[in-house]
NUVEXKOL-422692 format. One record per residue (C-alpha): residue in one letter; x, y, z. Coordinates in steps of 0.5 Angstrom, whole numbers, plus 2048, in hexadecimal, padded with zeros to 3 digits. Layout:
<node><rest>a</rest><u>X</u><v>Y</v><w>Z</w></node>
...
This chain:
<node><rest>x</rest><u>800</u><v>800</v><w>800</w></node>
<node><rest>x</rest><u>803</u><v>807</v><w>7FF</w></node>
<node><rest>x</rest><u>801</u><v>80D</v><w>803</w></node>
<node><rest>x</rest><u>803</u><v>814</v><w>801</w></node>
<node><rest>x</rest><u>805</u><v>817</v><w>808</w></node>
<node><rest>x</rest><u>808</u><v>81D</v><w>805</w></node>
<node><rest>x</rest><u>807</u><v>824</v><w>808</w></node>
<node><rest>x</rest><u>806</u><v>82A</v><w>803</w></node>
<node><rest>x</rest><u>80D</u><v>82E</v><w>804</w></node>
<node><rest>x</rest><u>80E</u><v>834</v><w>804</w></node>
<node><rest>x</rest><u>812</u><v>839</v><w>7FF</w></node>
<node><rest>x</rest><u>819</u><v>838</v><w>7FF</w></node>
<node><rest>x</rest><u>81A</u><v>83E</v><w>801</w></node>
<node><rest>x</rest><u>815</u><v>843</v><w>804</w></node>
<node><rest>x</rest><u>818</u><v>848</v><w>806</w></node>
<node><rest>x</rest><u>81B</u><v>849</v><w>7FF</w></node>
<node><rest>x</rest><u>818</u><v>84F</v><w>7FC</w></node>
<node><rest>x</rest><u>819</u><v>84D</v><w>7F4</w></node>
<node><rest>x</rest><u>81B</u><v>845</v><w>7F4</w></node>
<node><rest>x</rest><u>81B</u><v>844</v><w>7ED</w></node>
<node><rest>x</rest><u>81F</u><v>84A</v><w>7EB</w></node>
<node><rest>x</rest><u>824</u><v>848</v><w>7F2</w></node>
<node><rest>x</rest><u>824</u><v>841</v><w>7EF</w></node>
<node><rest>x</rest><u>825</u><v>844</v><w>7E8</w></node>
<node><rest>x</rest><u>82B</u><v>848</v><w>7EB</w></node>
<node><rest>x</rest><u>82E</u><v>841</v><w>7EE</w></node>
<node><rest>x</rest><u>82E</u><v>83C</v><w>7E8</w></node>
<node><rest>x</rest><u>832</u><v>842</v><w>7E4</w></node>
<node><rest>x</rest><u>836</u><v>843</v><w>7EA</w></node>
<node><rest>x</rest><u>838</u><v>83B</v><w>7EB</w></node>
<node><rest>x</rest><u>838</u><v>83A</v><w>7E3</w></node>
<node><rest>x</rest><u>832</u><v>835</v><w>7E3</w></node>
<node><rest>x</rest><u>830</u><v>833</v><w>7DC</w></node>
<node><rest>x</rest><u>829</u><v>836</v><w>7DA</w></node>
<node><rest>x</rest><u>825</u><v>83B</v><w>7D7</w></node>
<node><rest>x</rest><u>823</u><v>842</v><w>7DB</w></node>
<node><rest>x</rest><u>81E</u><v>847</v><w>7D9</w></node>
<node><rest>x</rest><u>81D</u><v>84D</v><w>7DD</w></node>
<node><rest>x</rest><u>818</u><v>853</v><w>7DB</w></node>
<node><rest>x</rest><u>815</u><v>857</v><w>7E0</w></node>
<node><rest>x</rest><u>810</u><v>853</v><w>7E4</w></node>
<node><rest>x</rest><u>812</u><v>84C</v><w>7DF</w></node>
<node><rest>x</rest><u>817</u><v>847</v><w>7E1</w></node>
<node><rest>x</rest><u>818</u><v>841</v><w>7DF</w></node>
<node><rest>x</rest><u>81E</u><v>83C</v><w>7E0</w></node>
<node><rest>x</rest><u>81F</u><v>836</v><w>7DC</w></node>
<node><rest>x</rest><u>824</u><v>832</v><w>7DF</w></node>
<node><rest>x</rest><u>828</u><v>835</v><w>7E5</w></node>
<node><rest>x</rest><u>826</u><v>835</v><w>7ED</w></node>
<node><rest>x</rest><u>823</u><v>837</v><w>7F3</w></node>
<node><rest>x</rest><u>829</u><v>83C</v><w>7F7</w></node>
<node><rest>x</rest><u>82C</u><v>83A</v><w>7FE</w></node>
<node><rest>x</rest><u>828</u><v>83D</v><w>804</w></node>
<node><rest>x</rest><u>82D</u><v>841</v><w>804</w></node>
<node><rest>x</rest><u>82F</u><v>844</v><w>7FD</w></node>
<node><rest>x</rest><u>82F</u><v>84B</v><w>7FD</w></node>
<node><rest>x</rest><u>830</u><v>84C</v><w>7F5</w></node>
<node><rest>x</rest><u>82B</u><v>850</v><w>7F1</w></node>
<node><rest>x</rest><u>82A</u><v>853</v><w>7EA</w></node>
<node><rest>x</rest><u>82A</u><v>85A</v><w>7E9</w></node>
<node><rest>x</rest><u>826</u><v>85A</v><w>7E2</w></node>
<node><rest>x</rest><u>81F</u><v>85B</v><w>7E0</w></node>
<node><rest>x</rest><u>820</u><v>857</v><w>7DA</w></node>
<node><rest>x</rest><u>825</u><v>851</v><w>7D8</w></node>
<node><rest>x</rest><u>825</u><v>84A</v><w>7D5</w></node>
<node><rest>x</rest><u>82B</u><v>845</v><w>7D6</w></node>
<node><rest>x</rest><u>82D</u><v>83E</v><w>7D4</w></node>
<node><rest>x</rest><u>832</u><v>83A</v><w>7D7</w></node>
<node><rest>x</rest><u>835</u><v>834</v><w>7D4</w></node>
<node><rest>x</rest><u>837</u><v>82D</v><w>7D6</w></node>
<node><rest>x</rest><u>840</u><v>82F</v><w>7D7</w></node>
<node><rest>x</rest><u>83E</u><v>836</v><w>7DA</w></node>
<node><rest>x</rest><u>83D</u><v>83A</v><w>7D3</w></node>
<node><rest>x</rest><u>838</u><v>83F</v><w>7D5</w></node>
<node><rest>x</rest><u>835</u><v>845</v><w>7D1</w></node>
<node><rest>x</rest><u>832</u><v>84B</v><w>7D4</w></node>
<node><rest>x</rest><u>82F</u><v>851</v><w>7D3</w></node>
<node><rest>x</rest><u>830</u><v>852</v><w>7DA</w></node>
<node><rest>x</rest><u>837</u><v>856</v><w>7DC</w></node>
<node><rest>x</rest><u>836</u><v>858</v><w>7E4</w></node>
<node><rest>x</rest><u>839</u><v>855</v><w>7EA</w></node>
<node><rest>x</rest><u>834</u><v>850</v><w>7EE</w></node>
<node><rest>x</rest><u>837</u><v>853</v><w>7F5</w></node>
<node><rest>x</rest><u>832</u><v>857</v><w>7F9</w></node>
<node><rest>x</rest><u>832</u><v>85F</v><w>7F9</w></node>
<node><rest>x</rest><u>832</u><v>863</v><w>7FF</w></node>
<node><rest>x</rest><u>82C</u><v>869</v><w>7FF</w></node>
């Protein structure tokens, strides 16, 4: 007999203002094979991972699309940092 014991778990990081964009800047940043998009309010990442809890990094454009090859051949219009900025 298989029974679903399973529980609802929450978000992987809910105290994290924009998680997909945060999860964009990660992939970027550890050079994880997939495809990114961001413009405004759309994000969509094919491939890549959900940050660290701890991962600070973020992008710092409206508007970007990226691909990361297997090898660690990446082609972006994104040129900024992923470091957070002081206000």
């Amino acid at each position: 007999m298989l029974t679903d014991d399973s529980q609802p778990q929450p978000a992987a990081h809910p105290d994290s203002p924009d998680l997909p964009l945060k999860a964009i800047a990660y992939s970027l940043d550890c050079l994880i094979p997939g495809f990114y998009l961001w413009l405004g309010p759309i994000k969509l990442r094919l491939g890549g991972s959900l940050p660290e809890k701890d991962y600070p990094g973020t992008i710092h454009s409206d508007a970007g699309v990226a691909i990361v090859l297997p090898g660690y051949r990446i082609f972006s219009t994104y040129q900024g940092d992923y470091d957070p900025r002081q206000t």
